[in-house]
C-alpha positions as CSV (number, residue, x, y, z in Angstrom):
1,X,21.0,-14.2,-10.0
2,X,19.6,-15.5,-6.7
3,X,17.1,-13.6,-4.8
4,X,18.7,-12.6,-2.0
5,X,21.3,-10.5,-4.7
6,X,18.1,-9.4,-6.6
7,X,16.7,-7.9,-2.8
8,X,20.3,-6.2,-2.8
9,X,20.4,-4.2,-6.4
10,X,16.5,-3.0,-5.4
11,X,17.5,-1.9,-2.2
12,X,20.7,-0.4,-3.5
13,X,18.6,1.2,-6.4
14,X,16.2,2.6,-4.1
15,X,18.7,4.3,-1.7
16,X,20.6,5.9,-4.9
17,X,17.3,7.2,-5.8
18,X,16.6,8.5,-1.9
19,X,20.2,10.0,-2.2
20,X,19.3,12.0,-5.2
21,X,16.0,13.5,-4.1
22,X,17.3,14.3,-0.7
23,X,20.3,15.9,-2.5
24,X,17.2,17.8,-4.5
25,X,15.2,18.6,-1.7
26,X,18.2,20.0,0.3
27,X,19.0,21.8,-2.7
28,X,15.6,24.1,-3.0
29,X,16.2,25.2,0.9
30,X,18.1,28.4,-0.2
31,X,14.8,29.0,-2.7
32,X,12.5,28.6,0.6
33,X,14.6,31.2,2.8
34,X,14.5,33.9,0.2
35,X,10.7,33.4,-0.5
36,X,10.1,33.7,3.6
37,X,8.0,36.6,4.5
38,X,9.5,36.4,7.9
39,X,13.1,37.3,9.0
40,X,15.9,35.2,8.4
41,X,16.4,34.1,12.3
42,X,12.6,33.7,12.7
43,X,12.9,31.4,9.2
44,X,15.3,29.3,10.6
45,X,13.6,29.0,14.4
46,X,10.2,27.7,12.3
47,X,12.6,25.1,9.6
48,X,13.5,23.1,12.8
49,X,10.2,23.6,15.0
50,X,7.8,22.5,12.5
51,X,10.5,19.6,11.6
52,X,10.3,18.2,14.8
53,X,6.7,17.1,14.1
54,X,7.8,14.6,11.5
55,X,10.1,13.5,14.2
56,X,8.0,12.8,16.8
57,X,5.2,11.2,14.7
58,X,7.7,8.7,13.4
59,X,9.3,8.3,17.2
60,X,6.1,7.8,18.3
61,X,5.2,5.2,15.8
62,X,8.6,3.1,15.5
63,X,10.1,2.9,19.4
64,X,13.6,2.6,19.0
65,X,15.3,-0.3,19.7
66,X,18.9,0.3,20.0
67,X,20.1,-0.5,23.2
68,X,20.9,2.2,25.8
69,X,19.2,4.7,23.1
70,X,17.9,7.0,25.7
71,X,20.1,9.5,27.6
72,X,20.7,8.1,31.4
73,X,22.7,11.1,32.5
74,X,23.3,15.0,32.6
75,X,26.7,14.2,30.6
76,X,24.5,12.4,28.2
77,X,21.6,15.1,27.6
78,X,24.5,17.7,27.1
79,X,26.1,15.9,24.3
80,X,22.8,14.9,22.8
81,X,22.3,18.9,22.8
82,X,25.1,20.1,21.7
83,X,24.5,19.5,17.4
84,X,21.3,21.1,17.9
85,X,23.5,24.3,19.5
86,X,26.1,24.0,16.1
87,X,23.2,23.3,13.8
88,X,21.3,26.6,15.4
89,X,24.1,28.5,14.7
90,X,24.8,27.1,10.9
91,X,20.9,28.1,10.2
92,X,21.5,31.1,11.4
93,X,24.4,32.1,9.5
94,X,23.4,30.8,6.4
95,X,19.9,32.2,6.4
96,X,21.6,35.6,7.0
97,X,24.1,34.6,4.1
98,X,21.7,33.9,1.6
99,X,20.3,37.7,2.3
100,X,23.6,39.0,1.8
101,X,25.0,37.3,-1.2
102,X,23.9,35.3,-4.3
103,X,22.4,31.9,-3.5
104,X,25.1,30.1,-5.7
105,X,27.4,31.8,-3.8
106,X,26.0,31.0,-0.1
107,X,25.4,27.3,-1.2
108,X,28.8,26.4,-2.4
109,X,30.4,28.0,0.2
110,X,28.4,26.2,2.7
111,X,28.9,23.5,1.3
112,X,33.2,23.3,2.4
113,X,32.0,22.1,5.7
114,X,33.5,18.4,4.7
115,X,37.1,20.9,4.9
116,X,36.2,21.9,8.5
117,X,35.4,18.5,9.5
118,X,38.8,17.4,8.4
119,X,40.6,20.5,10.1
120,X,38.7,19.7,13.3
121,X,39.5,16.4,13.6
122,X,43.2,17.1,13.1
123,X,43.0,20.2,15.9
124,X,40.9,18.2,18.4
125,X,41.9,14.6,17.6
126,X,45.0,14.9,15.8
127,X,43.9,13.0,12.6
128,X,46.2,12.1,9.8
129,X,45.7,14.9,7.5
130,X,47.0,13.7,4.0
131,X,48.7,15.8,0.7
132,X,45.6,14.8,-1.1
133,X,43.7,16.6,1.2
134,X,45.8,19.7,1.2
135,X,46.0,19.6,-2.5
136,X,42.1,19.9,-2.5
137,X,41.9,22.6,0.0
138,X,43.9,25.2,-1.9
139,X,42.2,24.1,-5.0
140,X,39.0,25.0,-3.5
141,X,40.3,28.6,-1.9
142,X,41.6,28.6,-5.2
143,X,37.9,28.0,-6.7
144,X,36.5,30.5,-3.8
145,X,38.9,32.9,-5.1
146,X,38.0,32.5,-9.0
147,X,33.8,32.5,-8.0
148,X,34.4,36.2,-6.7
149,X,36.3,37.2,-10.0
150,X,39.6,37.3,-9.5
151,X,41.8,38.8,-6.4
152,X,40.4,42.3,-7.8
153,X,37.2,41.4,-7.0
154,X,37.3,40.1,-3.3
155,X,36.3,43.4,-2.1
156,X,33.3,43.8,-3.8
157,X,29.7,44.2,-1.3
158,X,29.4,40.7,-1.3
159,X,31.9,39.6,0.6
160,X,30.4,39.9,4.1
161,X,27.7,37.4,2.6
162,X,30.1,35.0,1.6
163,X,32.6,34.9,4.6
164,X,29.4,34.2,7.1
165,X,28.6,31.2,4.4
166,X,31.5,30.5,5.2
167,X,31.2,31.2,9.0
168,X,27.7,28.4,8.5
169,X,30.4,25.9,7.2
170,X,32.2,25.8,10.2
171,X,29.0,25.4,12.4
172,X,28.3,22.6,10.3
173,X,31.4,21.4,10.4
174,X,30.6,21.0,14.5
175,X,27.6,19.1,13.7
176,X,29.3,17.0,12.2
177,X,32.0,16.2,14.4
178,X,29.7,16.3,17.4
179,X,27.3,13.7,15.6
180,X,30.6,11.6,15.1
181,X,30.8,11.1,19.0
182,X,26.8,10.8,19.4
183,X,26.8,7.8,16.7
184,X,28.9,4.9,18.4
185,X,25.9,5.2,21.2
186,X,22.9,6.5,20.1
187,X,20.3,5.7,17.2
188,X,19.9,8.5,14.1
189,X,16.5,8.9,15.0
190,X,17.5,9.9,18.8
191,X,20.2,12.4,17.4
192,X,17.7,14.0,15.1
193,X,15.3,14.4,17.5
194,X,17.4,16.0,20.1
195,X,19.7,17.9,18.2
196,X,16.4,19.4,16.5
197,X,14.6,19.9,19.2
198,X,17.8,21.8,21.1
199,X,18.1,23.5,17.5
200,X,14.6,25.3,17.8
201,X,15.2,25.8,21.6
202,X,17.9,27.9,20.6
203,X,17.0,29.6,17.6
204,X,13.5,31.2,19.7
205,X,15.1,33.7,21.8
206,X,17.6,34.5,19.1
207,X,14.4,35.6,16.6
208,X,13.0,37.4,19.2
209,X,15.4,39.4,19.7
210,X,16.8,40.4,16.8
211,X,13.5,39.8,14.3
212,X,9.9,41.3,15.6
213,X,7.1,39.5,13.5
214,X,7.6,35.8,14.6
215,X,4.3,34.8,13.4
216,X,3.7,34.7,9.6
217,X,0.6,36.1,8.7
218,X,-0.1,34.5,5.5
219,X,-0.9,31.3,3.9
220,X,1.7,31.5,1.6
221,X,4.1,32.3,3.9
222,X,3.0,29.3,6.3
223,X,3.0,27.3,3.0
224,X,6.8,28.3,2.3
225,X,7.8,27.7,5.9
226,X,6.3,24.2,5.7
227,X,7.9,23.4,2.6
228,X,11.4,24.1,3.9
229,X,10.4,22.0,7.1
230,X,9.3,19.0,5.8
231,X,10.7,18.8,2.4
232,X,13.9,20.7,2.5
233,X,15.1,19.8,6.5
234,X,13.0,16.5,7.8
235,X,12.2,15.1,4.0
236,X,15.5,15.8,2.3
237,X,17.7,15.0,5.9
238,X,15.6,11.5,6.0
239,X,16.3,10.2,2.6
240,X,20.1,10.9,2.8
241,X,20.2,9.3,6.2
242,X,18.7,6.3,5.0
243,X,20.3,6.1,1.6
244,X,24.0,5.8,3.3
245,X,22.8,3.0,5.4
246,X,23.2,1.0,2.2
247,X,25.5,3.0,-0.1
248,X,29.4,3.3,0.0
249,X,30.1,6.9,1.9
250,X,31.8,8.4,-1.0
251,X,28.6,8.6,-2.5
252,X,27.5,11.2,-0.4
253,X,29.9,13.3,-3.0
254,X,26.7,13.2,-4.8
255,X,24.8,15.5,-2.9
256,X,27.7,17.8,-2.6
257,X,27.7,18.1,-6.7
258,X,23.6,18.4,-6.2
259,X,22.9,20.7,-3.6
260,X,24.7,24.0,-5.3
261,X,23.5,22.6,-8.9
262,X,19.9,22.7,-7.8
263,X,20.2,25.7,-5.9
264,X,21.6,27.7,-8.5
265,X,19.8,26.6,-11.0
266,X,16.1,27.4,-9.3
267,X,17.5,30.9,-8.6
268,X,18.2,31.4,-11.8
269,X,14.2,30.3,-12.6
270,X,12.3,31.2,-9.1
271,X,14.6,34.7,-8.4
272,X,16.0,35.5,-12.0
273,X,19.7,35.6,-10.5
274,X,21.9,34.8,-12.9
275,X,25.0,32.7,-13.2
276,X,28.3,34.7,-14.7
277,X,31.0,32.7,-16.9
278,X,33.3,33.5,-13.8
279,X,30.8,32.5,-11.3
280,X,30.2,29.0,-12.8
281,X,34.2,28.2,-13.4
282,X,34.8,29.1,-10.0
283,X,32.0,27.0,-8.6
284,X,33.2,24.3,-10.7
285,X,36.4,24.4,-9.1
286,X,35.2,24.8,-5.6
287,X,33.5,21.3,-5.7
288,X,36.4,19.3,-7.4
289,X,38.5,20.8,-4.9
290,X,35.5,19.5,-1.9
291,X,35.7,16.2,-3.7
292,X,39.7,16.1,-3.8
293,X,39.4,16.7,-0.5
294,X,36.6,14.4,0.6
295,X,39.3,11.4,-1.0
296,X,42.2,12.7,1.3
């Protein structure tokens, strides 16, 4: 084995591992939100403001050297806003969804934003959508369907909670598209930067209005807050980001399969919420049904 192949299995070793904690990290977000002491909106105004330290710290240290990184015109600081405006929104929803209905049950469905990608690329761009893809969308409304209990079960008090994870997905979904565009110009760093600094922007007037005690007022709650900042948002974002520089895309299926393992299974230890028979076939299904979907 030469050493430029030996360089290439570390680096490819050290991005699976990045993939997998990032998928972790991302995963105990839903554990951070529930322990917050302040209000959902005000929780999800302090995940991206105390982020954007990270961000700058590292902007500050490593210039970027893409060319035509920066934003030359009004057109250009729009766009560069807009996936903070989408990602404001999907905090918002989902931090109000995981007060609403089990975590499990916030985190899978959140996690069908890869659908709403799809569907949004064939409304606004007319993509090819494929049978496979179909195939795995109705398997996962079908998985949706079994997670609630059965058709009898769909009107239970839950189901505001789910439908605005739901809601979240399609926010996310925006990102994503939005980030799509922002890509074939502009570095990662300069995306994260502006779409989290637009992201906080927006979320401020939206906790102030709705939520009264911005300011936590203990250390735990500060401590909490920070975690979901830097470990959950700038931490867990980072290491994905850098792991799919070097790994094939369908990898990021991984985190998918992570994100509502992890979260599930610290709610089960942090909150004592417990997983039903039901509950776990219909998450099971959900995912496989992302995953079909994802191939399509």
């Amino acid at each position: 084995m030469t050493a430029q192949s030996i360089q290439t299995v570390n680096a490819n070793r050290l991005a699976l591992a990045a993939l997998l904690l990032g998928g972790i990290a991302i995963g105990g977000s839903p554990i951070f939100v529930r322990l917050s002491e302040v209000g959902p909106m005000t929780t999800a105004f302090w995940r991206v403001a105390l982020a954007f330290i990270p961000l700058l710290v590292w902007s500050k240290a490593m210039p970027d050297v893409k060319r035509n990184a920066r934003p030359e015109s009004l057109a250009d600081y729009f766009w560069l806003s807009m996936p903070g405006i989408f990602l404001a929104a999907d905090l918002a929803a989902w931090h109000l969804a995981l007060h609403m209905t089990s975590v499990a049950n916030a985190t899978l469905l959140a996690n069908l934003a890869p659908i709403f990608v799809t569907l949004g690329s064939w409304a606004i761009f007319r993509a090819h959508v494929s049978r496979i893809f179909l195939i795995g969308l109705a398997t996962a409304l079908i998985g949706v369907v079994v997670l609630k209990g059965g058709p009898a079960a769909l009107g239970d008090g839950k189901l505001a909670g789910d439908a605005t994870a739901a809601v979240a997905a399609i926010f996310y979904a925006g990102y994503i598209l939005v980030i799509g565009r922002l890509r074939v110009r502009f570095s990662t760093r300069t995306i994260m930067i502006w779409s989290t600094a637009s992201a906080a922007i927006c979320m401020l007037p939206v906790a102030l209005i709705f939520e009264t005690n911005l300011i936590p007022l203990t250390l735990f709650a500060w401590a909490v807050l920070a975690g979901l900042a830097f470990i959950s948002h700038a931490a867990g974002q980072g290491m994905i980001t850098y792991a799919l520089a070097f790994l094939p895309p369908a990898f990021s299926s991984l985190t998918l399969l992570l994100q509502p393992v992890v979260a599930a299974a610290l709610a089960w230890f942090v909150l004592s919420e417990p997983i039903g028979l039901m509950q776990a076939i219909g998450g099971v299904i959900v995912i496989l049904g992302i995953l079909v979907a994802r191939r399509g």
